[in-house]
FIPAVO-492244 format. One record per atom (N, C-alpha, C): residue number from 1; chain; z, y, x. Coordinates in Angstrom, 1 decimal. Last residue first. Example, Ala and Ser with C-alpha at 12.3 -4.5 7.8 and 13.67 -1.06 7.14 Angstrom:
% residues 2
pos 2&unit A&pz 7.1&py -2.2&px 12.8
pos 2&unit A&pz 7.1&py -1.1&px 13.7
pos 2&unit A&pz 7.9&py 0.0&px 12.9
pos 1&unit A&pz 7.8&py -5.7&px 13.2
pos 1&unit A&pz 7.8&py -4.5&px 12.3
pos 1&unit A&pz 7.8&py -3.3&px 13.2
This chain:
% residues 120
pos 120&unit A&pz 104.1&py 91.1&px 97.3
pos 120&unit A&pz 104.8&py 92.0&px 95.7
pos 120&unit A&pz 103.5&py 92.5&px 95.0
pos 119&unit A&pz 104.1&py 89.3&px 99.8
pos 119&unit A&pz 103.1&py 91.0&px 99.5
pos 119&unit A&pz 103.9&py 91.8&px 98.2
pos 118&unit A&pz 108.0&py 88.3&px 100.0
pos 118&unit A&pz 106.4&py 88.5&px 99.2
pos 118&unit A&pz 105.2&py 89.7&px 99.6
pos 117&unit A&pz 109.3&py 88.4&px 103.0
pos 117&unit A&pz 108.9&py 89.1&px 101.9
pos 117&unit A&pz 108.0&py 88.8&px 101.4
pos 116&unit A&pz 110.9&py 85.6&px 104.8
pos 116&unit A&pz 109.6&py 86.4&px 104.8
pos 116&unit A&pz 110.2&py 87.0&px 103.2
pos 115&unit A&pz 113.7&py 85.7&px 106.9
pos 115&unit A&pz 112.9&py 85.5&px 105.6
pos 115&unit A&pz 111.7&py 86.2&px 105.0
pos 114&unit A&pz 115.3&py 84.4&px 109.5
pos 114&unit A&pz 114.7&py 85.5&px 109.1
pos 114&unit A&pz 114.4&py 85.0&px 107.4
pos 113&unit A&pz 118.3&py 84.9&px 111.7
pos 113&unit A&pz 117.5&py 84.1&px 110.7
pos 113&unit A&pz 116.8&py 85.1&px 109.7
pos 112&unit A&pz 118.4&py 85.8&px 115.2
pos 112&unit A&pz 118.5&py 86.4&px 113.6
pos 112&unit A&pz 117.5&py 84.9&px 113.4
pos 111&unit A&pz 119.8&py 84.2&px 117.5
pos 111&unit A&pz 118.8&py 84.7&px 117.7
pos 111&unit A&pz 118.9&py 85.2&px 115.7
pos 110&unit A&pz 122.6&py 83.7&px 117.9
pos 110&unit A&pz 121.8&py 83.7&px 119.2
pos 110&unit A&pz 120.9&py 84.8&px 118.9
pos 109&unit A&pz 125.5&py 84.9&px 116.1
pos 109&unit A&pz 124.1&py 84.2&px 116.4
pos 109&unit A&pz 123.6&py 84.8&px 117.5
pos 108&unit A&pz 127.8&py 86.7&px 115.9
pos 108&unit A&pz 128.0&py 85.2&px 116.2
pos 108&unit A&pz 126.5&py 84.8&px 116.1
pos 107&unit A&pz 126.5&py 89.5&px 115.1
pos 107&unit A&pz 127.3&py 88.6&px 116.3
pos 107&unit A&pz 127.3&py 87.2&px 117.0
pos 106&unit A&pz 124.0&py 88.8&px 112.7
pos 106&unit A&pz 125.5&py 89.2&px 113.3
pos 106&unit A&pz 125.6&py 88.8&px 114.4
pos 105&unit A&pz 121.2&py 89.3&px 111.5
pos 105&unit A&pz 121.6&py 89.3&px 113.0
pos 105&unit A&pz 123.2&py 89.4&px 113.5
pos 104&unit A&pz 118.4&py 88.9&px 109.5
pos 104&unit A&pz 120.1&py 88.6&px 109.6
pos 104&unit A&pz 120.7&py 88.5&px 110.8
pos 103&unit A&pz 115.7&py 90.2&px 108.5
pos 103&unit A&pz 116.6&py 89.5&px 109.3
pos 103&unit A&pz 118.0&py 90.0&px 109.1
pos 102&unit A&pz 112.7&py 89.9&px 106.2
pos 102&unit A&pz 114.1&py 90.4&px 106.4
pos 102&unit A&pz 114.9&py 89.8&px 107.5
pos 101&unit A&pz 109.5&py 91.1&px 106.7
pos 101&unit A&pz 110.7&py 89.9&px 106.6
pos 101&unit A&pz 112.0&py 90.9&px 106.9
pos 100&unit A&pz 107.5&py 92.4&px 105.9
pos 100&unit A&pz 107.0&py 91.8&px 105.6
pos 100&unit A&pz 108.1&py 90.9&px 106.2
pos 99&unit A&pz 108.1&py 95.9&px 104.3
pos 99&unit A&pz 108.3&py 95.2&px 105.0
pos 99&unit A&pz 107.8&py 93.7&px 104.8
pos 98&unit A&pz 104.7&py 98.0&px 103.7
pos 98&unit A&pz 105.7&py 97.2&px 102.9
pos 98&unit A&pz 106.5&py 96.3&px 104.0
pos 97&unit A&pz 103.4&py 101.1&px 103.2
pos 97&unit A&pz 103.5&py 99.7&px 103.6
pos 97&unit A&pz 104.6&py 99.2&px 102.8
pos 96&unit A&pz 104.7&py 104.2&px 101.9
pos 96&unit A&pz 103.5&py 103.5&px 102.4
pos 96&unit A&pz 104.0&py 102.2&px 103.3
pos 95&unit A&pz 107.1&py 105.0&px 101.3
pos 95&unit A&pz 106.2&py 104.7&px 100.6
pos 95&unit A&pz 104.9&py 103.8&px 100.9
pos 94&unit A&pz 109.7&py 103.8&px 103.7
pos 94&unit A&pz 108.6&py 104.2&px 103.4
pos 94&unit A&pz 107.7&py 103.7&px 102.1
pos 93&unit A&pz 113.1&py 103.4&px 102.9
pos 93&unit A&pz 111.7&py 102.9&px 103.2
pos 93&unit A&pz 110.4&py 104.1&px 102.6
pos 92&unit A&pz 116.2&py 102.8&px 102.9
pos 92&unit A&pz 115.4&py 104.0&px 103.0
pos 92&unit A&pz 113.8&py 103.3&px 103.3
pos 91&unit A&pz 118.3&py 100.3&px 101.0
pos 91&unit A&pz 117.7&py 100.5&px 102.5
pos 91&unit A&pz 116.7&py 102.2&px 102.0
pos 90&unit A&pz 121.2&py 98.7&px 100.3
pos 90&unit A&pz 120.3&py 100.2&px 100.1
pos 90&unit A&pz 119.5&py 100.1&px 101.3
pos 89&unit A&pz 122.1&py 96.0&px 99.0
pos 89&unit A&pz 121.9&py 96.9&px 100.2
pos 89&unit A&pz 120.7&py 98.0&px 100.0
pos 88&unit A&pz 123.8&py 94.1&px 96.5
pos 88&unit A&pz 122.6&py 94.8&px 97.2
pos 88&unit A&pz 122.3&py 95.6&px 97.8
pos 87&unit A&pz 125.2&py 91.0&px 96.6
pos 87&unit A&pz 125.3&py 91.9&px 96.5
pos 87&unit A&pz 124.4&py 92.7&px 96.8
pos 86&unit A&pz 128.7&py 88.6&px 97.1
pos 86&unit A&pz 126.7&py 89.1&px 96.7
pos 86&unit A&pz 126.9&py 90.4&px 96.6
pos 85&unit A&pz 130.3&py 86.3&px 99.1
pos 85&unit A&pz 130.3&py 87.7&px 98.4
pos 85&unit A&pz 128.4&py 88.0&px 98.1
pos 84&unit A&pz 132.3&py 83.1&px 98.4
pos 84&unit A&pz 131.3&py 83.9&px 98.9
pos 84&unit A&pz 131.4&py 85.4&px 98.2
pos 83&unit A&pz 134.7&py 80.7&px 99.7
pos 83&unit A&pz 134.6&py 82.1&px 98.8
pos 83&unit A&pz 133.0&py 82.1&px 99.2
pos 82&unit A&pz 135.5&py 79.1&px 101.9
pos 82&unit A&pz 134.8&py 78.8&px 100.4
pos 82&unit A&pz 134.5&py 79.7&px 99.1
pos 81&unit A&pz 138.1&py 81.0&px 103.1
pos 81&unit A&pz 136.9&py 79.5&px 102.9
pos 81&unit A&pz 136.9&py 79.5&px 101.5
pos 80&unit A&pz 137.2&py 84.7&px 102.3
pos 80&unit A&pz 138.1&py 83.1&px 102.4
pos 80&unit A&pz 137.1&py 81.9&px 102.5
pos 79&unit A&pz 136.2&py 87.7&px 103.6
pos 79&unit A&pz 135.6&py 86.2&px 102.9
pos 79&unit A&pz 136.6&py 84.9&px 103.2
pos 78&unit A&pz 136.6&py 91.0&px 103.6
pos 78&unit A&pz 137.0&py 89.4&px 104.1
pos 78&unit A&pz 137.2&py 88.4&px 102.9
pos 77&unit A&pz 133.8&py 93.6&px 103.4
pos 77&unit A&pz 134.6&py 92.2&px 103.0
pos 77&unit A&pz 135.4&py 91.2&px 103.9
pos 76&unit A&pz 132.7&py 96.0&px 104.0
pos 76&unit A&pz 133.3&py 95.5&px 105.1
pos 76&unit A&pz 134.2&py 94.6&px 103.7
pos 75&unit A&pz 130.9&py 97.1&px 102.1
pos 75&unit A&pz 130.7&py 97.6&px 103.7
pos 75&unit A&pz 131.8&py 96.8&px 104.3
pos 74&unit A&pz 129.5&py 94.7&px 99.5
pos 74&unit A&pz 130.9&py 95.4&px 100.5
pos 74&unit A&pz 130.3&py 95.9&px 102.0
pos 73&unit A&pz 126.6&py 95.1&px 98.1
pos 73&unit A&pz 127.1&py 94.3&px 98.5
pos 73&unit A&pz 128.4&py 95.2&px 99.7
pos 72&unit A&pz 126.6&py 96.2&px 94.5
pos 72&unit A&pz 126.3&py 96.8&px 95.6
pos 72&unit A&pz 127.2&py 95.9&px 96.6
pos 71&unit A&pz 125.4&py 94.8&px 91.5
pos 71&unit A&pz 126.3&py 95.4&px 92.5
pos 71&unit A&pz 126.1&py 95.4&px 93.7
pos 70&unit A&pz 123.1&py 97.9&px 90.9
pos 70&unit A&pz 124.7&py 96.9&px 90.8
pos 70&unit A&pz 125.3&py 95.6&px 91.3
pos 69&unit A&pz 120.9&py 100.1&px 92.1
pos 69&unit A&pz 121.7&py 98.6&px 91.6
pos 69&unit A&pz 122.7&py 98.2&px 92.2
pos 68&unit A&pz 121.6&py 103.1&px 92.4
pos 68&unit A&pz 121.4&py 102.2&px 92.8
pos 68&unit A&pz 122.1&py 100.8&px 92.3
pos 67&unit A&pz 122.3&py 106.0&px 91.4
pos 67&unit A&pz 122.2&py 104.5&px 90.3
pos 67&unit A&pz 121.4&py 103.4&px 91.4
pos 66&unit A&pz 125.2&py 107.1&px 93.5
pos 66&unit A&pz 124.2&py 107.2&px 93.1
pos 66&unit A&pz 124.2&py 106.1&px 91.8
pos 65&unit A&pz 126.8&py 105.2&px 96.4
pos 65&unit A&pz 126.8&py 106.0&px 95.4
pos 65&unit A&pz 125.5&py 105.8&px 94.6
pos 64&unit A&pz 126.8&py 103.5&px 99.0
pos 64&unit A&pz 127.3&py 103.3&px 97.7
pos 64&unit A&pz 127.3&py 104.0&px 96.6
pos 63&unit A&pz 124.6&py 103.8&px 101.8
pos 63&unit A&pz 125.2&py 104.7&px 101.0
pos 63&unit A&pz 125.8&py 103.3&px 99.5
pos 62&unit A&pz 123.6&py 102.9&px 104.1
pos 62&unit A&pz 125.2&py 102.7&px 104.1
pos 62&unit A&pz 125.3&py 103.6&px 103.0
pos 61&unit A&pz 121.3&py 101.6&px 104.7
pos 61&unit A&pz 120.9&py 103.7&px 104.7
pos 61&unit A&pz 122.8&py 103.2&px 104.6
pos 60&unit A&pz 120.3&py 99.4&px 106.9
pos 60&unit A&pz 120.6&py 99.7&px 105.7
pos 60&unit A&pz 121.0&py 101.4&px 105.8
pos 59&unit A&pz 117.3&py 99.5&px 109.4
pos 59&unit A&pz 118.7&py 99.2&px 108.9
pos 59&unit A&pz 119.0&py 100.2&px 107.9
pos 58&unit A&pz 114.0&py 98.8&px 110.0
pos 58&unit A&pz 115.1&py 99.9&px 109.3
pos 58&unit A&pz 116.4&py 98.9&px 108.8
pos 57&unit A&pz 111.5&py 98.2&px 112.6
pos 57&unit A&pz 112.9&py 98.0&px 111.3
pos 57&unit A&pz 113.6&py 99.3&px 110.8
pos 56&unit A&pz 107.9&py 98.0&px 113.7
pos 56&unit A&pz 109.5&py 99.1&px 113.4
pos 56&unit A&pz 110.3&py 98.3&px 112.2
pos 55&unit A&pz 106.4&py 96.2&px 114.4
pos 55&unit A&pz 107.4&py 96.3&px 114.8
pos 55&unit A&pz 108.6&py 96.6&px 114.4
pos 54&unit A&pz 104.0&py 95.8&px 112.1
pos 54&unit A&pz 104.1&py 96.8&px 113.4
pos 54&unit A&pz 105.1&py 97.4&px 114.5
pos 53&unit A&pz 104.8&py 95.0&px 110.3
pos 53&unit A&pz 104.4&py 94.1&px 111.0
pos 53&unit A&pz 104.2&py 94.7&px 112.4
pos 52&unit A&pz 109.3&py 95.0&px 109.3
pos 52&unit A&pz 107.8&py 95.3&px 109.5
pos 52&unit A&pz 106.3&py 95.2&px 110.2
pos 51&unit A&pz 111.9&py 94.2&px 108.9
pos 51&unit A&pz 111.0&py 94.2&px 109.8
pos 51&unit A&pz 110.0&py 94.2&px 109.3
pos 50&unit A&pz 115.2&py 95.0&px 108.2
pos 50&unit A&pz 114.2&py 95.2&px 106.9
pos 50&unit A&pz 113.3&py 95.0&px 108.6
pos 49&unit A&pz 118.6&py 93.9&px 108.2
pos 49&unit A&pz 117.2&py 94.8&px 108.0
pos 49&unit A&pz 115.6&py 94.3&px 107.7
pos 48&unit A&pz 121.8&py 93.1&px 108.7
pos 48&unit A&pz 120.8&py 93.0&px 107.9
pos 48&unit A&pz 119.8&py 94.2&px 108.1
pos 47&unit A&pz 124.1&py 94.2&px 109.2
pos 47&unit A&pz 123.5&py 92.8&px 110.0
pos 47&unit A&pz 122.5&py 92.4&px 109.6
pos 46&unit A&pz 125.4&py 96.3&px 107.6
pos 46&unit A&pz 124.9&py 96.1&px 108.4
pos 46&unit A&pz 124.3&py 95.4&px 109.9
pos 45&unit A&pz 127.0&py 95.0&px 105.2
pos 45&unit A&pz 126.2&py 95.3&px 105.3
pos 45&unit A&pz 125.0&py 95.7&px 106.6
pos 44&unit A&pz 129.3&py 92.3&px 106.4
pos 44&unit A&pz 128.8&py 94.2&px 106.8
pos 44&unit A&pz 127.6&py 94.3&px 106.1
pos 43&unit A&pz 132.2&py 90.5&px 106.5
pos 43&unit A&pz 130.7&py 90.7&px 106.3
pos 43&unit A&pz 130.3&py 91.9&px 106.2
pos 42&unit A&pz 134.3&py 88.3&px 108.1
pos 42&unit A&pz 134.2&py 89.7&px 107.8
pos 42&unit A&pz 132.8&py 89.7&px 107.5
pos 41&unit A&pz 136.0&py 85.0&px 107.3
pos 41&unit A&pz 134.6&py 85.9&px 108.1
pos 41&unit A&pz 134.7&py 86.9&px 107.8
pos 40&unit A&pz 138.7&py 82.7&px 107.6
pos 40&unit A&pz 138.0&py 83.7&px 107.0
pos 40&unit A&pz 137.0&py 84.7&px 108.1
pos 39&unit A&pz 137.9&py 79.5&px 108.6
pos 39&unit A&pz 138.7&py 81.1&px 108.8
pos 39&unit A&pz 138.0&py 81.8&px 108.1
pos 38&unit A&pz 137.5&py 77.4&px 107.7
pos 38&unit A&pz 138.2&py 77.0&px 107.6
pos 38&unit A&pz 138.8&py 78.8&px 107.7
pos 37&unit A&pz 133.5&py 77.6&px 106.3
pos 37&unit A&pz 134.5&py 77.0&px 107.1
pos 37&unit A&pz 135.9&py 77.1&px 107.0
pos 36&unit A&pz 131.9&py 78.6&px 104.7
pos 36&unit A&pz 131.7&py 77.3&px 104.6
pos 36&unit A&pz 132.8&py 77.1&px 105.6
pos 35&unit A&pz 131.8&py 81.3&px 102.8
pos 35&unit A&pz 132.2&py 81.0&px 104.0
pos 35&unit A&pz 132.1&py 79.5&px 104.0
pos 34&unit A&pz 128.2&py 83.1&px 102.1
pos 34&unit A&pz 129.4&py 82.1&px 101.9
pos 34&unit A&pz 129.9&py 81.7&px 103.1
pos 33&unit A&pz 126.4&py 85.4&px 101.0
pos 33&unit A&pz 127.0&py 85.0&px 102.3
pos 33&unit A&pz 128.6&py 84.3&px 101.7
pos 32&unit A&pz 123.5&py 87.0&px 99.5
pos 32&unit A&pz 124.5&py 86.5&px 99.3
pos 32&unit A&pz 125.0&py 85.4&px 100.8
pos 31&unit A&pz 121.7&py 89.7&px 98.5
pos 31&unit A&pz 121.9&py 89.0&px 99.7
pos 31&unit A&pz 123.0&py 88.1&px 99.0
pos 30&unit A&pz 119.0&py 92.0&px 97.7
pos 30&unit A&pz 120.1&py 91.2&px 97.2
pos 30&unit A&pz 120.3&py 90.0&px 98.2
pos 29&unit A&pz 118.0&py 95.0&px 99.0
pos 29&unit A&pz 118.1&py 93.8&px 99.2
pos 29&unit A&pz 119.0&py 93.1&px 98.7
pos 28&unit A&pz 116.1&py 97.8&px 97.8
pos 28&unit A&pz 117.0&py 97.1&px 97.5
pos 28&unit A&pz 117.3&py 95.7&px 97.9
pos 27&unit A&pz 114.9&py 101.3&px 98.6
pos 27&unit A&pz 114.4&py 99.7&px 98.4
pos 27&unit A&pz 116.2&py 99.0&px 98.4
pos 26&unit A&pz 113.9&py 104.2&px 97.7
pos 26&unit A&pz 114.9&py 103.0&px 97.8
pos 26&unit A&pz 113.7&py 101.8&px 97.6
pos 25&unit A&pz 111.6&py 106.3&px 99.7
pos 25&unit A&pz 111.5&py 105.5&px 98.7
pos 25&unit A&pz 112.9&py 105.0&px 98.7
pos 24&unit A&pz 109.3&py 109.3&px 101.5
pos 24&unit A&pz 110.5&py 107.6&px 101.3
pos 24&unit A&pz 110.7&py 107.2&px 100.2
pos 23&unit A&pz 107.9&py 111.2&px 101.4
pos 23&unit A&pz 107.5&py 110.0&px 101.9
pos 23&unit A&pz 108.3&py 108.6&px 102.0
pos 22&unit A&pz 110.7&py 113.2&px 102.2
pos 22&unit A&pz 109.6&py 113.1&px 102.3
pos 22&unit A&pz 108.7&py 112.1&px 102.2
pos 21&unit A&pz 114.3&py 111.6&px 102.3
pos 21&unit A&pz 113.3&py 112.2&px 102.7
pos 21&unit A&pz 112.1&py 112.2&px 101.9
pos 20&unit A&pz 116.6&py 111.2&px 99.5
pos 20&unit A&pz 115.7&py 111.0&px 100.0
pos 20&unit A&pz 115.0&py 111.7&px 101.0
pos 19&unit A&pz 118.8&py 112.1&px 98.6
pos 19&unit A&pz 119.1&py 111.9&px 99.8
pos 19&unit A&pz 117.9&py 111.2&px 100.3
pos 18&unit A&pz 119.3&py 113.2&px 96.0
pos 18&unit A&pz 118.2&py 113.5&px 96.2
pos 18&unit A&pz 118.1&py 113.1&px 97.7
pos 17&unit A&pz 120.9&py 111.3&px 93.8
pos 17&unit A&pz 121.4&py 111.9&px 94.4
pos 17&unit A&pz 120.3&py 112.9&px 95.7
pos 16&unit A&pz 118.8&py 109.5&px 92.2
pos 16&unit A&pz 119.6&py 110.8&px 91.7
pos 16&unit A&pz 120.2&py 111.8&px 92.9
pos 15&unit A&pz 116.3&py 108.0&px 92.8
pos 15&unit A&pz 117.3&py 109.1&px 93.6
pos 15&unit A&pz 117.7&py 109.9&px 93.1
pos 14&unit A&pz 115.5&py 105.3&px 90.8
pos 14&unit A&pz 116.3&py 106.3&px 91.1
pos 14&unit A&pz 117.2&py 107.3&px 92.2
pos 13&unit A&pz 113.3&py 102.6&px 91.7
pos 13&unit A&pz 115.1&py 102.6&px 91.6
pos 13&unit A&pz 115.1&py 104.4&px 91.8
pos 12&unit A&pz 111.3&py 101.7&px 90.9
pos 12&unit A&pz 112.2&py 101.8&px 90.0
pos 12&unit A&pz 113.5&py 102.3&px 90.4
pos 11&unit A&pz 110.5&py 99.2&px 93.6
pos 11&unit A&pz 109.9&py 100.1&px 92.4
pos 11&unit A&pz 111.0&py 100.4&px 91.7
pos 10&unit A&pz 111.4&py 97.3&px 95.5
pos 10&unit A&pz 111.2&py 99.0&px 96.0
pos 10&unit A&pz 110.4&py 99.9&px 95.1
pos 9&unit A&pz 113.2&py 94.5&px 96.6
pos 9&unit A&pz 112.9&py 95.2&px 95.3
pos 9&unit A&pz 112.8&py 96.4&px 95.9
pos 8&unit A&pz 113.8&py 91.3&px 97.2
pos 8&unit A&pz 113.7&py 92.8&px 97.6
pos 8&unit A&pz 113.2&py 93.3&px 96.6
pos 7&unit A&pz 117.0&py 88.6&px 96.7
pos 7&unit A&pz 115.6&py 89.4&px 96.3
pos 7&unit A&pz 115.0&py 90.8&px 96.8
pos 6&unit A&pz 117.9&py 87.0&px 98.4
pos 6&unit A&pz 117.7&py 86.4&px 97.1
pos 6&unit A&pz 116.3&py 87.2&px 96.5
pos 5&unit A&pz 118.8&py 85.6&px 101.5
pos 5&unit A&pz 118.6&py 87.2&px 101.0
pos 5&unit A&pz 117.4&py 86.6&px 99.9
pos 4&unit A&pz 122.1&py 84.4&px 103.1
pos 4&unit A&pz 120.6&py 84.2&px 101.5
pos 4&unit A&pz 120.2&py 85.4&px 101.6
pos 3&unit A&pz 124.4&py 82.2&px 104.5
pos 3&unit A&pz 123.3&py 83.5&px 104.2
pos 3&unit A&pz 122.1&py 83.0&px 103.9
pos 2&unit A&pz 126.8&py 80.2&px 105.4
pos 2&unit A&pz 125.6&py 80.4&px 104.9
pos 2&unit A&pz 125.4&py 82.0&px 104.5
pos 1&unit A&pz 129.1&py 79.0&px 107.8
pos 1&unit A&pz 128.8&py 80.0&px 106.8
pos 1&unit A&pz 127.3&py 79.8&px 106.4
């Protein structure tokens, strides 16, 4: 299998639904995950988060509603060989700082694959 996290994004996006706290924000992960092998894989939005330099992570908020960008990656897909799924994860984030990598942590891995974030 392969995994991508394509773009983050934390200007612009609308809380209609007002499920924000105080001092928070949406932020947006575009990810994509292909099956490269012979069984089909399950994918979650949550194997994925957001690291920061002073330790603290945030996993995905799990909401699908609202004007959060389109399209919004499956709370639980099965992926065929050779298929893939995209898509963008809601995270809750602070106005203040910025995360500085994304990780990828399912099950089947030892240790997460990471990806740095731009400053932006």
């Amino acid at each position: 299998m392969s995994a991508t996290a394509l773009t983050y994004r934390d200007e612009g996006i609308k809380d209609s639904l007002s499920l924000l706290n105080t001092g928070q924000k949406w932020a947006t992960l575009e990810v994509k995950v292909c099956n490269k092998g012979s069984k089909p894989i399950e994918t979650t939005p949550f194997v994925w988060s957001l690291a920061y330099p002073d330790g603290a992570r945030v996993e995905p908020a799990g909401t699908t509603a609202g004007d959060l960008p389109q399209p919004l990656y499956p709370m639980n897909a099965k992926v065929g060989s050779g298929d893939c799924v995209r898509g963008n994860i809601a995270f809750q984030v602070s106005k203040e700082g910025r995360p500085e990598r994304v990780l990828y942590s399912p099950g089947m891995l030892d240790e997460p694959v990471e990806w740095q974030i731009s400053k932006g």
